[in-house]
Backbone as a printed PyTorch tensor [residue, N CA C, xyz], in Angstrom:
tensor([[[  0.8410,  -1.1800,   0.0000],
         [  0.0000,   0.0000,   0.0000],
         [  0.8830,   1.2400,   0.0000]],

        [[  0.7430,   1.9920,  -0.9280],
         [  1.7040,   3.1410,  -1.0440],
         [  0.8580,   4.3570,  -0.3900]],

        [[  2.0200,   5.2540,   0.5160],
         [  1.0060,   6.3210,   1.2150],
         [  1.6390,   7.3780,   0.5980]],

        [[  1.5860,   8.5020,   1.0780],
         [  1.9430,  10.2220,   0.6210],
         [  2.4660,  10.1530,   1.8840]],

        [[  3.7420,  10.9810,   2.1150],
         [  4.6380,  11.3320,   3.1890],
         [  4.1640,  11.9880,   3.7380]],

        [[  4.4770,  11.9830,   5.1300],
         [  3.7280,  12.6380,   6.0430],
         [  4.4120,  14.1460,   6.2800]],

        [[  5.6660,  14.1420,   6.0600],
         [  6.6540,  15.5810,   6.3890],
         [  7.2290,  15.8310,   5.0350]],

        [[  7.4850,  17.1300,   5.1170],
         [  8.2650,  17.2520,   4.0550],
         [  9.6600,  17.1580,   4.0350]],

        [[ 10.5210,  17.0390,   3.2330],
         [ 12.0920,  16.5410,   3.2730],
         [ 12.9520,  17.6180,   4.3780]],

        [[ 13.4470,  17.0070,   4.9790],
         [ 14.1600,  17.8360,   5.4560],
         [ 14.8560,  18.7270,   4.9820]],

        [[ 15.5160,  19.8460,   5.1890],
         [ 16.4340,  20.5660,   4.3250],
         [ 17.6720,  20.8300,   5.5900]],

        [[ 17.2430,  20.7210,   6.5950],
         [ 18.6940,  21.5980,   8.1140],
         [ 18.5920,  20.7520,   9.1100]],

        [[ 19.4910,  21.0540,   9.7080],
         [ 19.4730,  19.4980,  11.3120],
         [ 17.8850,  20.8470,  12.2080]],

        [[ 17.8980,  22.0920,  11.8570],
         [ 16.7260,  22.8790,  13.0450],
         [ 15.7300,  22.2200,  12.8910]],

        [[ 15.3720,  21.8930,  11.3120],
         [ 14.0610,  21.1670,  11.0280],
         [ 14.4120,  19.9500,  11.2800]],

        [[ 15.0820,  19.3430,  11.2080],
         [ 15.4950,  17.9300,  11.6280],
         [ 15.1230,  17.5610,  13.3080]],

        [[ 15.7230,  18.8270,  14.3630],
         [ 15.0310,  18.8820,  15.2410],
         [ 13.6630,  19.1130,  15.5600]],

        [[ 13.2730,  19.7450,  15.0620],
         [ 11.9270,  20.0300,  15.4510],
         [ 11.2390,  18.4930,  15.1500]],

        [[ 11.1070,  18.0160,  14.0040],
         [ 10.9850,  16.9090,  14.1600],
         [ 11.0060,  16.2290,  14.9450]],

        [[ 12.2120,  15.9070,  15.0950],
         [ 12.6150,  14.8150,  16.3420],
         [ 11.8850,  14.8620,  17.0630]],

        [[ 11.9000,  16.2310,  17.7120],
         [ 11.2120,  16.6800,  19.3820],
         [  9.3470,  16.2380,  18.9460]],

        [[  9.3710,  16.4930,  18.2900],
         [  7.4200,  16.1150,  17.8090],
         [  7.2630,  15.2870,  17.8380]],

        [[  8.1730,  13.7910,  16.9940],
         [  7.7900,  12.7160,  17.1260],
         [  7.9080,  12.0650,  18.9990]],

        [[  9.0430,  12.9160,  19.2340],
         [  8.8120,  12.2430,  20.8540],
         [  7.6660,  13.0760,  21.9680]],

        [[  7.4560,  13.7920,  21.9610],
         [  6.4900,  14.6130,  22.6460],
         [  4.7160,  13.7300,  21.7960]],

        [[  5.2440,  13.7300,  20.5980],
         [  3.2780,  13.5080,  19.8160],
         [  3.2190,  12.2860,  19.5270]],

        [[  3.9110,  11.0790,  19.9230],
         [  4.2630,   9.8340,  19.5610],
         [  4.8600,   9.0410,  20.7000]],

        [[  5.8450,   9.0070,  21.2040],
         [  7.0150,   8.1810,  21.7430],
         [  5.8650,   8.4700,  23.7720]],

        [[  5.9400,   9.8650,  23.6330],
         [  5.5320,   9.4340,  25.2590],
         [  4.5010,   9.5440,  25.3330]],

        [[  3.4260,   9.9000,  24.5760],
         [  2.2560,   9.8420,  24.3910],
         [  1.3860,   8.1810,  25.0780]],

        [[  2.3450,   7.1880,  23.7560],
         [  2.3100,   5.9500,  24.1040],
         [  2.4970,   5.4620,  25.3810]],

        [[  3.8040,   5.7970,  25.6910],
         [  4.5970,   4.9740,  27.1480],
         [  3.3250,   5.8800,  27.9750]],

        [[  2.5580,   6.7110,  28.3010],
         [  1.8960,   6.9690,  29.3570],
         [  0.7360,   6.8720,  29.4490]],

        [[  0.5950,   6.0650,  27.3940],
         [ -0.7140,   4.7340,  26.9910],
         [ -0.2960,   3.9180,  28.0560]],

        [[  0.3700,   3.3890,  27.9060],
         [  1.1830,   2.0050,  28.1550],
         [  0.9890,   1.7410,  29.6950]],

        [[  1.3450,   2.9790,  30.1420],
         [  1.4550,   2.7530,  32.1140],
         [  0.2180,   3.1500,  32.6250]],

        [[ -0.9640,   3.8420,  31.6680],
         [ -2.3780,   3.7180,  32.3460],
         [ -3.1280,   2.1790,  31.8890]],

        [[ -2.5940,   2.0630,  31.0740],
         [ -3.2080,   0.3710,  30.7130],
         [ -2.8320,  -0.3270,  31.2840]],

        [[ -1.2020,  -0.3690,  31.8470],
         [ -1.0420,  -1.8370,  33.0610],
         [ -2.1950,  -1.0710,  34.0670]],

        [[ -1.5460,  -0.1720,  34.6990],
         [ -2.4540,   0.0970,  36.0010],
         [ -4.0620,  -0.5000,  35.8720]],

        [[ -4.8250,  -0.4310,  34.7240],
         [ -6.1410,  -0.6260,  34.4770],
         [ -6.2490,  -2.0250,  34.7740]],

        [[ -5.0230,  -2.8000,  34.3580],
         [ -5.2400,  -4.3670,  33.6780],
         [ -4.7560,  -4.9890,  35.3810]],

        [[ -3.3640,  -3.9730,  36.0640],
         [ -3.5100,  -4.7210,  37.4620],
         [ -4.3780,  -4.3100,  38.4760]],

        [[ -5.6980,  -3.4850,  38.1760],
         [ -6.8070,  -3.1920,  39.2270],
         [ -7.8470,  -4.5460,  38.4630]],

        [[ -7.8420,  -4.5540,  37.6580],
         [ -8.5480,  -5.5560,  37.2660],
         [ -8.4560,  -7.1730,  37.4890]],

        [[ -6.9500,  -7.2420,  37.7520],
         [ -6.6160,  -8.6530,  38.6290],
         [ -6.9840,  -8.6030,  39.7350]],

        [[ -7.2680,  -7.8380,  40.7220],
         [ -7.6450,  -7.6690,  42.0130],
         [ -8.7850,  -7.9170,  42.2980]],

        [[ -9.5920,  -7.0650,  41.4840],
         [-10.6700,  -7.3560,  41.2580],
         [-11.2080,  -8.6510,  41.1110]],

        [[-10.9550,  -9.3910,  40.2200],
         [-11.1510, -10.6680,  39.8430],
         [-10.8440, -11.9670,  40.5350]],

        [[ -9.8850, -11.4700,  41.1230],
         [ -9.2710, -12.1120,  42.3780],
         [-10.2170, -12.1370,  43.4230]],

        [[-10.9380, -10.8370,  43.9650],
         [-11.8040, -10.6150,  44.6740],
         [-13.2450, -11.5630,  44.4870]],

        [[-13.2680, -11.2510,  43.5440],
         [-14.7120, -11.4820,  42.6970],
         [-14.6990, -13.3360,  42.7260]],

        [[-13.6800, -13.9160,  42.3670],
         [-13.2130, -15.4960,  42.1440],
         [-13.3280, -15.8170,  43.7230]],

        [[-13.3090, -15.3360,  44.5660],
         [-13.3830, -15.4150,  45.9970],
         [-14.8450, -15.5430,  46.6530]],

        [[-16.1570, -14.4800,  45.8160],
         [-16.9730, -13.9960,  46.3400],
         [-18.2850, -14.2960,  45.6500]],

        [[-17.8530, -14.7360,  44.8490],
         [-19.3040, -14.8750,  43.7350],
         [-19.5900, -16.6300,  44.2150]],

        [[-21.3690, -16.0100,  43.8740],
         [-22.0520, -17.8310,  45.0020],
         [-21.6460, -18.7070,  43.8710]],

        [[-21.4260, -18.1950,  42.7370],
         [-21.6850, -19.6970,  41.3790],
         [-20.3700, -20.1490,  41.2260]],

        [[-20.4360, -21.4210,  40.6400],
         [-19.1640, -22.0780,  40.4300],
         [-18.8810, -21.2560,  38.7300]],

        [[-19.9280, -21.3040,  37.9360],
         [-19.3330, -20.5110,  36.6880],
         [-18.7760, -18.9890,  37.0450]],

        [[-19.0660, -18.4910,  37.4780],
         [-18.9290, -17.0140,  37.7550],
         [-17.7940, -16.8380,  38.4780]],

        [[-17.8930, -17.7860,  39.4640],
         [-15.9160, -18.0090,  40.0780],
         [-14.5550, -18.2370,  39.1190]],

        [[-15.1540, -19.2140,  38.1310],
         [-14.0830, -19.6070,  37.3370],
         [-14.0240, -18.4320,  36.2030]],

        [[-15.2170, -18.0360,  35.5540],
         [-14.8630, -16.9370,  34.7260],
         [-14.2720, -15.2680,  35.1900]],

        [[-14.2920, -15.5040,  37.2440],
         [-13.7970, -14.4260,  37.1610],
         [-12.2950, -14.9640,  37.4400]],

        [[-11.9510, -16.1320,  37.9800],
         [-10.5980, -16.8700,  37.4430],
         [-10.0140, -16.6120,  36.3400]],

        [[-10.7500, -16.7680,  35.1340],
         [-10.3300, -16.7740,  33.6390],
         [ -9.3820, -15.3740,  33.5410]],

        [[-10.4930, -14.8600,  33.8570],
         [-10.4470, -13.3120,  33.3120],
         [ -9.0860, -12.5330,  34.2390]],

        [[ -9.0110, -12.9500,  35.0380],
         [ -7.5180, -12.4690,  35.9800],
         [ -6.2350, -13.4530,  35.2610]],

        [[ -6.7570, -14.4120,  34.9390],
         [ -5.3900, -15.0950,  33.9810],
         [ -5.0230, -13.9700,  32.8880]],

        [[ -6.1720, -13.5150,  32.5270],
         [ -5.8190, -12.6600,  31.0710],
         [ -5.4800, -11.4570,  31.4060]],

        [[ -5.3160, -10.8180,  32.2030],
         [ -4.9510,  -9.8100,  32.4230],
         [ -3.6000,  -9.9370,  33.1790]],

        [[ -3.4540, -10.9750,  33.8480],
         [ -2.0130, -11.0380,  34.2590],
         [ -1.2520, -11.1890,  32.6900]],

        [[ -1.5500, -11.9020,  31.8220],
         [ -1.5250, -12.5020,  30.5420],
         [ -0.7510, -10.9890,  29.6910]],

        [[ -1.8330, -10.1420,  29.7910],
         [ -1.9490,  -8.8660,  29.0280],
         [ -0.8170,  -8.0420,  29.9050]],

        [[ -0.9950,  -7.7710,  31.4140],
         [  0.3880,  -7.1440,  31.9740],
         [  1.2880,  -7.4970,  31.3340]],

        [[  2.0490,  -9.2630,  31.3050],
         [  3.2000,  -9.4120,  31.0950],
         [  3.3670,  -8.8330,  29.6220]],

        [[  2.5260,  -8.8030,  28.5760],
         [  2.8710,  -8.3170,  27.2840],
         [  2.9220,  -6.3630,  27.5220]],

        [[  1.9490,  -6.1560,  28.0300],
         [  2.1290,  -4.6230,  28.2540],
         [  3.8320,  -4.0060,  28.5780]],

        [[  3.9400,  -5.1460,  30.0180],
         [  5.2380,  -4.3760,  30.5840],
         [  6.2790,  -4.3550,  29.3300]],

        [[  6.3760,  -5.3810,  28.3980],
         [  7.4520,  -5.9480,  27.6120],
         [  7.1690,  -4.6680,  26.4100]],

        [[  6.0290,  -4.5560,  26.2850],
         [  5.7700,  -3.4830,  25.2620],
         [  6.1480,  -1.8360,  25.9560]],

        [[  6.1070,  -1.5670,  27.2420],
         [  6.8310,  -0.2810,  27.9980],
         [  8.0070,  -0.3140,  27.5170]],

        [[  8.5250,  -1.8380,  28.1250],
         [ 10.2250,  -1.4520,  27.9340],
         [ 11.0140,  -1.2220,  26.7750]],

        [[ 10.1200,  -1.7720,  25.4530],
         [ 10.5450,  -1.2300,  23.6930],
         [ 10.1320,  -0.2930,  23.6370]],

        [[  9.1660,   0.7100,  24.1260],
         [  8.9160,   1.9230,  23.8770],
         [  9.4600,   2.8760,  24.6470]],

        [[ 10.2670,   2.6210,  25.9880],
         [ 11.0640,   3.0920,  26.7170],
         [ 12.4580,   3.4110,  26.1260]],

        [[ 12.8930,   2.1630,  25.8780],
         [ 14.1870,   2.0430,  24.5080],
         [ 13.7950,   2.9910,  23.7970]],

        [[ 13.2340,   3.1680,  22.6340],
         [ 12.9660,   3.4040,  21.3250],
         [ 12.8230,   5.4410,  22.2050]],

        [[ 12.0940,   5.7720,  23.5450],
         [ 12.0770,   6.9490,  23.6050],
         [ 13.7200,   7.4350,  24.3850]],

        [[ 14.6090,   6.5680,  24.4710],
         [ 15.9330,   6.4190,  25.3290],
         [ 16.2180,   7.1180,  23.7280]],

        [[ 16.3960,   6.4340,  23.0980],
         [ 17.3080,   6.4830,  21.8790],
         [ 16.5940,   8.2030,  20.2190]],

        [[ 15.2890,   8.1910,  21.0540],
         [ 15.1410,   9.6520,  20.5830],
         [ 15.7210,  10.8470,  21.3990]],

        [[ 15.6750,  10.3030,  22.2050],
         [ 16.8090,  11.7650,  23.2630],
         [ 17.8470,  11.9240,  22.2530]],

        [[ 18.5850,  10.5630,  22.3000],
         [ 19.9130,  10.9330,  21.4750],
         [ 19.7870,  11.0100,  20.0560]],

        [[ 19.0680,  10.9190,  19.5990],
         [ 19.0610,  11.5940,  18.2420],
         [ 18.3880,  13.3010,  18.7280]],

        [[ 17.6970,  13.3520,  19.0090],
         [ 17.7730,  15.1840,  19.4710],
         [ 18.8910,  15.8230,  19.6930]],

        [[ 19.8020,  14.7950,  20.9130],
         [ 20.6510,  15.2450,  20.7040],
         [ 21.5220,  15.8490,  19.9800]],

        [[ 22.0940,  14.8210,  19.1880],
         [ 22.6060,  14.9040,  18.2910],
         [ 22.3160,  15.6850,  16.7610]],

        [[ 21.0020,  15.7960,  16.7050],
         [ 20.6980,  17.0190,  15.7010],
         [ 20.7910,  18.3840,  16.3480]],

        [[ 20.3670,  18.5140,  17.5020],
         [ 20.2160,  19.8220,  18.1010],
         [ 21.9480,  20.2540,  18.0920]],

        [[ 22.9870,  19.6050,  18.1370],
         [ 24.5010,  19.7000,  18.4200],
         [ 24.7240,  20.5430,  16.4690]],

        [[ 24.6250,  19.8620,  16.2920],
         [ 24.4470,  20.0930,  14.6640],
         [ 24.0740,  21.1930,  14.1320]],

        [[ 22.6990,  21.7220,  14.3960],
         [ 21.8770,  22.4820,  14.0290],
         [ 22.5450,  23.9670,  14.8970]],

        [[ 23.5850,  23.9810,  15.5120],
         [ 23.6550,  25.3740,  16.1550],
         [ 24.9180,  26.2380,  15.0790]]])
């Protein structure tokens, strides 16, 4: 699938910065502070379920609130793993800011 570019070509490391800084401010941490309200959501929701697997009179309703705390422990462990590549990936836009902003003066 062919798209139309989203920026126009660079021409200077200033615009090169500005860039940079956008994609990490409108992109990079945007995500990661996706990322750390969604564990928080997904580990109130194990608690919950935990609770609930404790408290509910039915044997189905125990186990599906069983289920459902598997999957969210399930979903943490992929979340956290998905923080720490987007943690990286916003580690390593610093240093390219860096490094254009050094440039660009």
């Amino acid at each position: 699938m062919k798209r139309g570019r989203i920026i126009a070509d660079i021409e200077n490391m200033e615009q090169a910065r500005r860039v940079e800084e956008t994609v990490k401010s409108g992109y990079s941490e945007v995500i990661i502070e996706s990322l750390v309200q969604w564990l928080a959501v997904e580990e109130d929701l194990v608690s919950s379920y935990e609770k609930l697997a404790k408290e509910l009179p039915d044997e189905a309703g125990r186990e599906a609130a069983s289920e459902l705390r598997k999957l969210s422990k399930k979903e943490i462990a992929a979340l956290t793993g998905f923080l720490a590549e987007f943690e990286e990936i916003d580690r390593e836009r610093k240093k390219r800011i860096q490094t254009v902003a050094s440039l660009a003066k």
